[in-house]
Backbone and ligand atoms as CSV (ligand in chain L), in Angstrom:
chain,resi,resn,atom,element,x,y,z
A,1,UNK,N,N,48.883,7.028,-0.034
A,1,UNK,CA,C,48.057,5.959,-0.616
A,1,UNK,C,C,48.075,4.758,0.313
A,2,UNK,N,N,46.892,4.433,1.144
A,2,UNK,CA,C,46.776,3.359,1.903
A,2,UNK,C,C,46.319,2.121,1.051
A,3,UNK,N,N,46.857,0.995,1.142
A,3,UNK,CA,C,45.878,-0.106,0.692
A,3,UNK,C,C,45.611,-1.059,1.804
A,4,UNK,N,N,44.581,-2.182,1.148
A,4,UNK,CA,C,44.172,-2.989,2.515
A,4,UNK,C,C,44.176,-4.220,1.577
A,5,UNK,N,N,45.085,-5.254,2.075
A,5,UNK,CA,C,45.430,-6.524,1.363
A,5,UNK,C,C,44.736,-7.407,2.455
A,6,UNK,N,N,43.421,-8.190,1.785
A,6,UNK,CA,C,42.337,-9.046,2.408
A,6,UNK,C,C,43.064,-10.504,1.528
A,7,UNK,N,N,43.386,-11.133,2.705
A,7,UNK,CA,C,43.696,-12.851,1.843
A,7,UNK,C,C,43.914,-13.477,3.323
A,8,UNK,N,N,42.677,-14.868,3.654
A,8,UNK,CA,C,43.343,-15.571,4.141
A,8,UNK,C,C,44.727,-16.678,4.727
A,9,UNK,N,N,45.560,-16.808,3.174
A,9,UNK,CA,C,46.908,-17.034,3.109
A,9,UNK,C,C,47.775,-15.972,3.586
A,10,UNK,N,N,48.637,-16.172,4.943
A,10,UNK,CA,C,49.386,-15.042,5.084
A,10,UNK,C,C,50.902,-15.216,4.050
A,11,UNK,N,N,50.982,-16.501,2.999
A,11,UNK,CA,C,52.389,-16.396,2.227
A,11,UNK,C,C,51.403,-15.237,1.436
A,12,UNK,N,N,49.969,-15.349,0.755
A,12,UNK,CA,C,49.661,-14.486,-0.366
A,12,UNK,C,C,49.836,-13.325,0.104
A,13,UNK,N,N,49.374,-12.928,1.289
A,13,UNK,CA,C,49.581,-11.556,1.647
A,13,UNK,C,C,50.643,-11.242,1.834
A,14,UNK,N,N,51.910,-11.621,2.418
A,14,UNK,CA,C,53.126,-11.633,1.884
A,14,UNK,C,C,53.697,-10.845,0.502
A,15,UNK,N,N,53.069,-12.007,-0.381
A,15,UNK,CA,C,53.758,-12.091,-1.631
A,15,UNK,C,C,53.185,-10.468,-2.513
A,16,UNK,N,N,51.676,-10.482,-2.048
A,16,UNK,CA,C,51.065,-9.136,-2.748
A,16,UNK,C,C,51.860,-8.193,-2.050
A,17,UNK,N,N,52.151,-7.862,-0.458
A,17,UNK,CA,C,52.801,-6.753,-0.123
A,17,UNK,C,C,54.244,-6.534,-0.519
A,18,UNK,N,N,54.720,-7.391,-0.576
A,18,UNK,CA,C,56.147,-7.414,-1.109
A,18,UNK,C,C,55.964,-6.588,-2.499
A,19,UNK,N,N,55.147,-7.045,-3.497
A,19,UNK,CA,C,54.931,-7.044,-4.795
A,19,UNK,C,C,54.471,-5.512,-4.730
A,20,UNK,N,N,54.102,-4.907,-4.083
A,20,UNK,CA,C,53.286,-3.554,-3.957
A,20,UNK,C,C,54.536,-2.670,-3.076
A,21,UNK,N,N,55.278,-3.493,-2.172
A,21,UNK,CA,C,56.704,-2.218,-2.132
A,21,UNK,C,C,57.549,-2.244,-3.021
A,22,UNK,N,N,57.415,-3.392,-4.020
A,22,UNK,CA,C,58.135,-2.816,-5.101
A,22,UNK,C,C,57.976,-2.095,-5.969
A,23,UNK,N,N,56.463,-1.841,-5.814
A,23,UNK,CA,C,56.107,-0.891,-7.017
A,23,UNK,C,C,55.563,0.695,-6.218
A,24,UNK,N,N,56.539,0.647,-4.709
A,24,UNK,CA,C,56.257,1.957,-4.832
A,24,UNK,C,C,55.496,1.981,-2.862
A,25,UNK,N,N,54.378,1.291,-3.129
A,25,UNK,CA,C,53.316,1.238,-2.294
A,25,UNK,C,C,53.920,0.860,-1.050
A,26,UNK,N,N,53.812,1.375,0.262
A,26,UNK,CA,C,54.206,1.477,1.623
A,26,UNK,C,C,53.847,1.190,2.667
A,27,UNK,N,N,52.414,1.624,2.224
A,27,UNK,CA,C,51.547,1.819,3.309
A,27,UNK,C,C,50.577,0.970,2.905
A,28,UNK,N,N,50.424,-0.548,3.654
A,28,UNK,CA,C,49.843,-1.384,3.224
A,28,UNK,C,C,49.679,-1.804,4.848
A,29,UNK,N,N,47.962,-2.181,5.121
A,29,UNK,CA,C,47.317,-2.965,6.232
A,29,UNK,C,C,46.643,-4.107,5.943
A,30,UNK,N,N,46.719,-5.208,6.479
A,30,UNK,CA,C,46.237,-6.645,6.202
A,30,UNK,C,C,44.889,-7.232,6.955
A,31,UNK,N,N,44.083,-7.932,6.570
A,31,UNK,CA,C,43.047,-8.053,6.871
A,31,UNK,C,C,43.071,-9.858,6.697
A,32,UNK,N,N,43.056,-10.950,7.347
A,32,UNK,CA,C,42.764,-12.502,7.107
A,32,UNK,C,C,41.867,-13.360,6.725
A,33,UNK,N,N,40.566,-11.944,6.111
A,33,UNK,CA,C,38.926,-12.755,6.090
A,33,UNK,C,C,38.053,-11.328,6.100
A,34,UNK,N,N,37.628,-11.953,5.284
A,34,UNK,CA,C,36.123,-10.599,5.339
A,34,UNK,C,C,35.862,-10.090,6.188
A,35,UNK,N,N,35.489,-10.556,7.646
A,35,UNK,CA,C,35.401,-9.934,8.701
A,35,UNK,C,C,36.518,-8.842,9.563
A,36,UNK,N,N,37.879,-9.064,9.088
A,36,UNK,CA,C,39.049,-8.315,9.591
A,36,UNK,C,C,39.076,-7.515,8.897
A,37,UNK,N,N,38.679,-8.014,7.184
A,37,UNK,CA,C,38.753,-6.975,6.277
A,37,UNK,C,C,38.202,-5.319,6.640
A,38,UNK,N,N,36.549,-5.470,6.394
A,38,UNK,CA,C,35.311,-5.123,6.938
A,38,UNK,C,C,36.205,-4.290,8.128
A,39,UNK,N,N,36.728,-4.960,9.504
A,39,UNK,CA,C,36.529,-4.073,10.499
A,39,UNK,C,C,38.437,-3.065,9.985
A,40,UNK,N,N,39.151,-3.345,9.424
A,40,UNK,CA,C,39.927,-2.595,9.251
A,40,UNK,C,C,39.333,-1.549,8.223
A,41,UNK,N,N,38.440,-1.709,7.374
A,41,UNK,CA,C,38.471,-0.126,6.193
A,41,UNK,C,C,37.330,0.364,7.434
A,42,UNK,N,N,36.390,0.076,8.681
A,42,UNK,CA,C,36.062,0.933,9.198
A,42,UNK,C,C,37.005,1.513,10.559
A,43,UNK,N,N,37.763,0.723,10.411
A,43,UNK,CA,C,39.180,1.277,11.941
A,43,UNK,C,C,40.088,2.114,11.153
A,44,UNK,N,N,39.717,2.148,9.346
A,44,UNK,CA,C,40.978,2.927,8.863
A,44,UNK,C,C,39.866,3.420,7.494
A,45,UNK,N,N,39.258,4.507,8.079
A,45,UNK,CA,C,38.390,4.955,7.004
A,45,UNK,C,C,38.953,5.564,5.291
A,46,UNK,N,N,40.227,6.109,5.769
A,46,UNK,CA,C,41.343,6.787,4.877
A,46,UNK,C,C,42.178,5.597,3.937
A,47,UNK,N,N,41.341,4.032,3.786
A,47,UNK,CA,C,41.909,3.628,3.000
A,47,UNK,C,C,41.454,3.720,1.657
A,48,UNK,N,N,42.383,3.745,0.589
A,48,UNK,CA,C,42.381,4.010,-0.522
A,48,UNK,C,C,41.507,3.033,-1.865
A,49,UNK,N,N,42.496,1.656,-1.639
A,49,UNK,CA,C,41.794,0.871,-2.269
A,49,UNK,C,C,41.685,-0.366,-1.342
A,50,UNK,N,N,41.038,-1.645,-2.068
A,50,UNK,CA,C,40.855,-2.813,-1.544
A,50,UNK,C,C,41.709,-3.860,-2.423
A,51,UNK,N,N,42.216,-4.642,-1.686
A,51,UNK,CA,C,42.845,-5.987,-2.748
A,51,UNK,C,C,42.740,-7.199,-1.735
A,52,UNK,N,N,42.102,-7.858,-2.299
A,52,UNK,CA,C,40.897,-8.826,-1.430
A,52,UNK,C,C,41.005,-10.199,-2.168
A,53,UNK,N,N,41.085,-11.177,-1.439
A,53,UNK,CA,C,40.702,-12.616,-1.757
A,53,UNK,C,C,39.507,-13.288,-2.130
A,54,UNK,N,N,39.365,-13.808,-2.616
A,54,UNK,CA,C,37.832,-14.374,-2.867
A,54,UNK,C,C,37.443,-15.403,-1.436
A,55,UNK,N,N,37.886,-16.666,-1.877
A,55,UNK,CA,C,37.890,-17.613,-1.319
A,55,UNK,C,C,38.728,-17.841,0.403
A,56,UNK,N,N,37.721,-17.099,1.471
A,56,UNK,CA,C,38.122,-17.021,2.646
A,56,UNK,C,C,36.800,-17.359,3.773
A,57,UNK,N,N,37.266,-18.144,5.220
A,57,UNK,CA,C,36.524,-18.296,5.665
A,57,UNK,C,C,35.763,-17.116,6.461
A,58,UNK,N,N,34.517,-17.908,7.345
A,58,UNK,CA,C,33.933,-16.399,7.970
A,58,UNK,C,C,33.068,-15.806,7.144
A,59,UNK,N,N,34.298,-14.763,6.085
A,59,UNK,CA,C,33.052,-14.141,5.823
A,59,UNK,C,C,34.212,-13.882,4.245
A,60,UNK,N,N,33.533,-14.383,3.264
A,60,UNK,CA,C,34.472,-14.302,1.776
A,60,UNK,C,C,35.042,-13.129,1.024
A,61,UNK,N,N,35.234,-12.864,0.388
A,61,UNK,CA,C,36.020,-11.845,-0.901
A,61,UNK,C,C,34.677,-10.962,-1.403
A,62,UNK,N,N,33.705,-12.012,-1.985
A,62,UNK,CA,C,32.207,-11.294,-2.681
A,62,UNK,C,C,31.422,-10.769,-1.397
A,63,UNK,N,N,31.132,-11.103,-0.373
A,63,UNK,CA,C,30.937,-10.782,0.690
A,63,UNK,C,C,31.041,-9.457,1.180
A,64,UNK,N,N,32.457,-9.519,1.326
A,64,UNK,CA,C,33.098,-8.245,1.851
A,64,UNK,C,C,32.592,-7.267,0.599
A,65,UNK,N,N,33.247,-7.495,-0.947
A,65,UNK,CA,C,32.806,-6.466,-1.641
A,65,UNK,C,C,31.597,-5.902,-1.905
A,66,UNK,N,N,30.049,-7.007,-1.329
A,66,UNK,CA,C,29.016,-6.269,-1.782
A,66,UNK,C,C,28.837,-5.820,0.113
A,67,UNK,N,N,29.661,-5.854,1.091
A,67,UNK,CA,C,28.866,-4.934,2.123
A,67,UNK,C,C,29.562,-3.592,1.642
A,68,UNK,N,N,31.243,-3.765,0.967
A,68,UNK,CA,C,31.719,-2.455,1.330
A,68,UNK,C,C,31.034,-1.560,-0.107
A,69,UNK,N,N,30.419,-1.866,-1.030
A,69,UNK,CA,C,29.236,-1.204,-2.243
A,69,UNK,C,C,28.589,-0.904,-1.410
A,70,UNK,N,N,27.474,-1.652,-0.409
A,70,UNK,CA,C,26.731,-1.474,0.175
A,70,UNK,C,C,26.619,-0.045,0.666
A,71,UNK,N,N,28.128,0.155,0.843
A,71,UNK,CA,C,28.028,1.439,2.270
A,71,UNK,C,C,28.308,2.213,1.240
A,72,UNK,N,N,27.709,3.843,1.622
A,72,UNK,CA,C,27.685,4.815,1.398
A,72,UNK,C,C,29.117,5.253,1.384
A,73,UNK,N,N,29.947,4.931,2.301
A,73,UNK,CA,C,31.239,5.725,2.583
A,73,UNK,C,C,32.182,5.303,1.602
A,74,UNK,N,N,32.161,3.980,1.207
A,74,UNK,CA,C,33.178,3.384,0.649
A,74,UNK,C,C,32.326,2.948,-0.747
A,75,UNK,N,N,31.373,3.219,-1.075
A,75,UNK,CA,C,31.269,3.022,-2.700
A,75,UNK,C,C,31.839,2.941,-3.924
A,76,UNK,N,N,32.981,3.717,-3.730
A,76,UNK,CA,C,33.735,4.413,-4.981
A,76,UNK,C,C,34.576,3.877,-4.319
A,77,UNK,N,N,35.344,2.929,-3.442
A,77,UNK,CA,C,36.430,2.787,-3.301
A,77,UNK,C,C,37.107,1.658,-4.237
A,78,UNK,N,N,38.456,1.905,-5.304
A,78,UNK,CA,C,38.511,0.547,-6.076
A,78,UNK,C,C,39.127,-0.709,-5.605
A,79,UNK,N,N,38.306,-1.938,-5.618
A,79,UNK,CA,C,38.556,-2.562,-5.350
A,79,UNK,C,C,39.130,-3.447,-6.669
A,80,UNK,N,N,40.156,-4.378,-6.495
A,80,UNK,CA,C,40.902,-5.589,-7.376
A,80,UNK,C,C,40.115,-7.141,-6.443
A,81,UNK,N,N,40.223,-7.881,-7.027
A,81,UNK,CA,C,40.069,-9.045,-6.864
A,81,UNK,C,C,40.976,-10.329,-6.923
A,82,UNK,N,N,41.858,-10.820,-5.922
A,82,UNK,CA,C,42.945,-11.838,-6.327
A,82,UNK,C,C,42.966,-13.183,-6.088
A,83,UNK,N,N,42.303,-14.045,-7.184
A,83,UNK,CA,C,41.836,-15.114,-6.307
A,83,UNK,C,C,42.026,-15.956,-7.836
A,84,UNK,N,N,41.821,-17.563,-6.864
A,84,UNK,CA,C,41.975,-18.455,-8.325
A,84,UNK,C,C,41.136,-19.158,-9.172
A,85,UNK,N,N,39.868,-18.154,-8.581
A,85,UNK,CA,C,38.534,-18.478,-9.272
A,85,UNK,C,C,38.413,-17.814,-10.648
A,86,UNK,N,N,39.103,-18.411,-11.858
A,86,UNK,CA,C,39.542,-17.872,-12.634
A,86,UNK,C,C,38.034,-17.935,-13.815
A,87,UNK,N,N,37.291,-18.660,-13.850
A,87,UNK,CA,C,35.992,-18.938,-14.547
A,87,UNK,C,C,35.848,-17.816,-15.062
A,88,UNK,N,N,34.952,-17.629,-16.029
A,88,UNK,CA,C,33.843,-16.801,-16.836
A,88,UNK,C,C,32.933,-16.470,-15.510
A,89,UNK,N,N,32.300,-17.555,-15.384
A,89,UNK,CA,C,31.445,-17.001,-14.645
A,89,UNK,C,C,31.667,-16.280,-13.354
A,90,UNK,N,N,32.523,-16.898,-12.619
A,90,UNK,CA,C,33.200,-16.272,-11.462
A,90,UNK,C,C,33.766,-14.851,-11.555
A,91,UNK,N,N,34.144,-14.323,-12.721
A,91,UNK,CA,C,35.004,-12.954,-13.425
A,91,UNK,C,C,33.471,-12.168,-13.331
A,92,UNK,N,N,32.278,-12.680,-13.628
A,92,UNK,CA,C,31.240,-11.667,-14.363
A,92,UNK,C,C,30.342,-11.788,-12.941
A,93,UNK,N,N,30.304,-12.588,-11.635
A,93,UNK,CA,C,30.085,-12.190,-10.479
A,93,UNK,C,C,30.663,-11.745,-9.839
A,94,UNK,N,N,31.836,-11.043,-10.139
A,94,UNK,CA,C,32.546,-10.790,-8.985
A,94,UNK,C,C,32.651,-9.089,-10.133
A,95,UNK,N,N,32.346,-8.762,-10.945
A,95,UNK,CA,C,32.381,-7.567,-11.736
A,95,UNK,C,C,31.266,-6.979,-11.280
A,96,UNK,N,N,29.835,-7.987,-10.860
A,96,UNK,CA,C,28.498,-7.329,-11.568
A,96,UNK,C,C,28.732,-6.660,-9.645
A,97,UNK,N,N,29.113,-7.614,-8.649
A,97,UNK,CA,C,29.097,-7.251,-7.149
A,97,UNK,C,C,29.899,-6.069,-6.982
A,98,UNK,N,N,31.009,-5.845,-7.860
A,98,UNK,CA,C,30.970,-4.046,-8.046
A,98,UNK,C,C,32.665,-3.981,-7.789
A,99,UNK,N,N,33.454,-5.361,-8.076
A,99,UNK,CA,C,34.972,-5.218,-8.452
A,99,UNK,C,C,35.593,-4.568,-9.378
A,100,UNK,N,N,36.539,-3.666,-9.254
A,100,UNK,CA,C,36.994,-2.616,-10.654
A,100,UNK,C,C,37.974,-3.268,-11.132
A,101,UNK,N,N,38.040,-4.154,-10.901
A,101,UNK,CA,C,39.515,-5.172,-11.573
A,101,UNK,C,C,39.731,-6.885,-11.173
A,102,UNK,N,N,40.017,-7.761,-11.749
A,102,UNK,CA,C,40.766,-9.192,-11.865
A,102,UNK,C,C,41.642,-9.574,-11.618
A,103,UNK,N,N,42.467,-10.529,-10.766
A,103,UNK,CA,C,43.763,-10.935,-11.469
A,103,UNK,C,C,43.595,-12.448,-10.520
A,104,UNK,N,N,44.073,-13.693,-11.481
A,104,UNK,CA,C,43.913,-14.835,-11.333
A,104,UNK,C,C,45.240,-15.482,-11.117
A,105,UNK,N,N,45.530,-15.876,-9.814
A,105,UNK,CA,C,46.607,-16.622,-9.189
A,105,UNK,C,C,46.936,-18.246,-9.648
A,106,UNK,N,N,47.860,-17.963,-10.141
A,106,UNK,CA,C,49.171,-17.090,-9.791
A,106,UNK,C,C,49.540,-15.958,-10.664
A,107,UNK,N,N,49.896,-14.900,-10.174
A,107,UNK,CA,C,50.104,-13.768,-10.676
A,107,UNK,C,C,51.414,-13.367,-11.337
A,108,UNK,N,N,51.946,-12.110,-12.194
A,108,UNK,CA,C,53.211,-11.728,-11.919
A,108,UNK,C,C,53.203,-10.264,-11.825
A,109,UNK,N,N,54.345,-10.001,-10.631
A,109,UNK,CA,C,54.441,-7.987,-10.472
A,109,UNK,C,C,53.804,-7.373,-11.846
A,110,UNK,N,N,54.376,-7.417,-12.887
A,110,UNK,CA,C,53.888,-7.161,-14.042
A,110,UNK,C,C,52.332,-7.212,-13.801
A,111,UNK,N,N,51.689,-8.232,-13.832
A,111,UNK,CA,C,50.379,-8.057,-14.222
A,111,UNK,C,C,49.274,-7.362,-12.829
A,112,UNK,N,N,50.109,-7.387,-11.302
A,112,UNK,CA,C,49.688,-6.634,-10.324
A,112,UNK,C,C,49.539,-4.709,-10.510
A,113,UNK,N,N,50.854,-4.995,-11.289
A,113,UNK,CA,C,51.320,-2.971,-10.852
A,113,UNK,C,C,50.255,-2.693,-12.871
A,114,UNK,N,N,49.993,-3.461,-14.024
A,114,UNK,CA,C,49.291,-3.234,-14.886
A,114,UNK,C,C,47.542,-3.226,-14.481
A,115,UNK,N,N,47.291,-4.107,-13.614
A,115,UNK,CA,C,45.491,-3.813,-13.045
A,115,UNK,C,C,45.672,-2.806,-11.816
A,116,UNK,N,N,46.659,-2.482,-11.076
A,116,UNK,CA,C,46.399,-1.020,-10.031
A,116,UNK,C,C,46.585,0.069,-10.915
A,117,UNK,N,N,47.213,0.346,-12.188
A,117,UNK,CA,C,47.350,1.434,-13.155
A,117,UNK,C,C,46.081,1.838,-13.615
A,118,UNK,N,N,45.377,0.617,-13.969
A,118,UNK,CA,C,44.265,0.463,-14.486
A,118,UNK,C,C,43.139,1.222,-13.655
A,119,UNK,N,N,43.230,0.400,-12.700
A,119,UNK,CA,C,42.046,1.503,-11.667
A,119,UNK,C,C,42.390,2.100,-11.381
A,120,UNK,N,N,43.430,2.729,-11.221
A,120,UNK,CA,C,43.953,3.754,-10.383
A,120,UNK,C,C,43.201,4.946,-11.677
A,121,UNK,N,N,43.297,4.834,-12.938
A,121,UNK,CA,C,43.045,5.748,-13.265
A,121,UNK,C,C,41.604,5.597,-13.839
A,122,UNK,N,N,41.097,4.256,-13.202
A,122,UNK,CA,C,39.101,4.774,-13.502
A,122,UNK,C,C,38.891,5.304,-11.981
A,123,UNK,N,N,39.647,5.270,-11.237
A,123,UNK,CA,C,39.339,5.662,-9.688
A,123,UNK,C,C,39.619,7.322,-9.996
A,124,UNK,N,N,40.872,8.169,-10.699
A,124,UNK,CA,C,40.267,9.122,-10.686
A,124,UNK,C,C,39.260,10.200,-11.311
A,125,UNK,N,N,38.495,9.660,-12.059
A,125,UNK,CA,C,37.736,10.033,-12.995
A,125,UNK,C,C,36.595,11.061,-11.881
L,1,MG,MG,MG,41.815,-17.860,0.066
């Protein structure tokens, strides 16, 4: 199980990878911005899911998620969303652009390893 942790903050990316070897997860590659994001799931086609920032320069969180919908290859791939754009409205654009999950920072392990359970099992349907 590869994941790809997209966050301009390298403490957040930190804190999510830490939070994801504790629950197991190993094999984790980092991305600083939509654009690193983007070129790592095509330098690492075999990744699994996405866990992505909203709010990044370059090129953003919604960004990245409607090119990687966009593509044929990675359609179905589930993506989470970790950002502190916690709004109504912000939750129901970032759902309709084709995110399979939420979680609004600050977080806890608990509520990280309860939304990857979550998709993990609309991902294998
Ligand atoms: Mg950010």
């Amino acid at each position: 199980m590869k994941l790809l942790v997209v966050d301009d903050s390298s403490t957040m990316r930190r804190i999510i990878k830490n939070t994801l070897a504790r629950l197991g997860y190993k094999d984790i590659i980092e991305g600083a911005d939509g654009v690193e994001g983007w070129d790592q799931i095509n330098t690492n086609p075999d990744v699994d899911m996405l866990i992505t920032d909203w709010n990044m320069p370059e090129m953003n969180g919604l960004e990245l998620v409607q090119k990687v919908r966009a593509d044929d290859r990675f359609s179905d791939m589930p993506i989470i969303m970790v950002t502190t754009e916690g709004g109504k409205a912000e939750v129901i654009t970032a759902l309709k652009a084709g995110v399979n999950n939420y979680i609004v920072k600050p977080f806890t392990p608990q509520v990280l390893k309860e939304k990857l359970g979550a998709v993990m099992g609309v991902s294998e349907e």
